[in-house]
C-alpha positions in Angstrom: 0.0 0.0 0.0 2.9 2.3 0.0 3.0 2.3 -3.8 -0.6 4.2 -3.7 -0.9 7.8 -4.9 -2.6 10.4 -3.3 -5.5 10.5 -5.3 -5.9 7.0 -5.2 -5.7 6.8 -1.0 -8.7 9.7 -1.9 -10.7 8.0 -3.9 -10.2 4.5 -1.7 -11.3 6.8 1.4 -14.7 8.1 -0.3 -15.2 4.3 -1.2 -14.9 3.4 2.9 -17.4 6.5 3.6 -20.2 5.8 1.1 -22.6 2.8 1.0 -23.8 1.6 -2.9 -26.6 4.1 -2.4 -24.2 7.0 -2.3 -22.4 5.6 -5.3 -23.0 8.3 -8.0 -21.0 10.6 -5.8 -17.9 8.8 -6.2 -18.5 8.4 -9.8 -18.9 12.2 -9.7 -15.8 13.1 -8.4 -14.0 10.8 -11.0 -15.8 12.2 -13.4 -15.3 15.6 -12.4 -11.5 14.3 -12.2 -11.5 13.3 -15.6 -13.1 16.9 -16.8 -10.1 18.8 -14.7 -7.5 16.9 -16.0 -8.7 16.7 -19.9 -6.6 19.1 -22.1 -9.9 19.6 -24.4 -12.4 20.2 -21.2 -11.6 21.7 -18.0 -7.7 21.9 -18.6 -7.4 23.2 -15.1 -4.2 21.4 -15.3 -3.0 24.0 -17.6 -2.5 26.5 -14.7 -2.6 24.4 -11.9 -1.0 21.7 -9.7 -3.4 18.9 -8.4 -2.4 15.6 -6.9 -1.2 12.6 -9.0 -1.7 14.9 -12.7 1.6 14.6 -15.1 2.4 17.6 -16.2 0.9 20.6 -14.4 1.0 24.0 -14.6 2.1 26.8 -11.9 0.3 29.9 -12.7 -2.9 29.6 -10.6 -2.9 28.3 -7.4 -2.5 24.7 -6.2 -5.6 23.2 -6.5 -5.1 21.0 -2.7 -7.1 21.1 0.5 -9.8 23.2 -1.2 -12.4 22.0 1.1 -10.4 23.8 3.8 -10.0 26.8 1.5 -13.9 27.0 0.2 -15.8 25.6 3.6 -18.8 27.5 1.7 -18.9 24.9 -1.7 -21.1 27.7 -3.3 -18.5 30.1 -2.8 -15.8 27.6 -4.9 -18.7 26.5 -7.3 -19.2 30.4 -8.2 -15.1 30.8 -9.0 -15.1 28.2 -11.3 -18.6 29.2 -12.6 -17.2 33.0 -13.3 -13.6 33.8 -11.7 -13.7 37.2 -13.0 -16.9 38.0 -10.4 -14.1 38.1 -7.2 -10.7 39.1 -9.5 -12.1 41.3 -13.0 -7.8 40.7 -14.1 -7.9 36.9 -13.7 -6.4 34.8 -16.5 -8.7 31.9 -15.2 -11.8 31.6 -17.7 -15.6 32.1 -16.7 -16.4 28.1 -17.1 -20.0 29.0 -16.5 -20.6 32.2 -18.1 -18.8 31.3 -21.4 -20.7 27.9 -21.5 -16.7 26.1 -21.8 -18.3 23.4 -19.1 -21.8 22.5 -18.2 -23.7 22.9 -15.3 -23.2 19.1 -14.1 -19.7 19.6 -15.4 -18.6 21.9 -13.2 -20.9 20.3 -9.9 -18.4 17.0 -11.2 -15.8 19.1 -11.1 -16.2 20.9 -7.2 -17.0 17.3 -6.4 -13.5 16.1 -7.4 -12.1 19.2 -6.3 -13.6 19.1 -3.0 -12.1 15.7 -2.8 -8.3 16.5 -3.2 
């Protein structure tokens, strides 16, 4: 078990904490996972770090312990919605406003992103 990643110790501890009932969740945050770390979606990786993703970018923040960061998940939902709402100079784009990512796409998204 030493070999595991980070995200994968993640994803086996959401496993342990929901029952089959609560299994769309979990595939939420993979999904939302995949959309973050897709070069043709998301692409967050293009400006940030997150754990376990080849090749990440440095120009945004670290995208780690973003539960602790955003306890308010509306408040994190609405920056990747529209960034530019809290910071008008932001490179990051408006996911929501701009229609790049869907509504369930970015809920998949803050689900993964609450997970890391």
């Amino acid at each position: 078990m030493r070999g595991l990643k980070l995200g994968s110790w993640v994803m086996m501890a959401l496993g342990l904490m929901m029952s089959p009932a609560h299994a769309e969740p979990i595939e939420s945050v993979k999904t939302g996972q995949s959309i973050a770390w897709s070069r043709s979606q998301g692409n967050c990786l293009a400006c940030h770090y997150m754990p376990d993703a080849e090749f990440p970018g440095n120009i945004g923040p670290p995208l780690i312990g973003m539960k602790s960061r955003f306890p308010d998940r509306s408040v994190l939902r609405a920056q990747v919605w529209d960034a530019t709402t809290l910071n008008p100079d932001t490179m990051m784009p408006p996911y929501g406003r701009h229609q790049i990512l869907t509504e369930e796409e970015i809920d998949q998204v803050v689900d993964y992103l609450y997970a890391i």
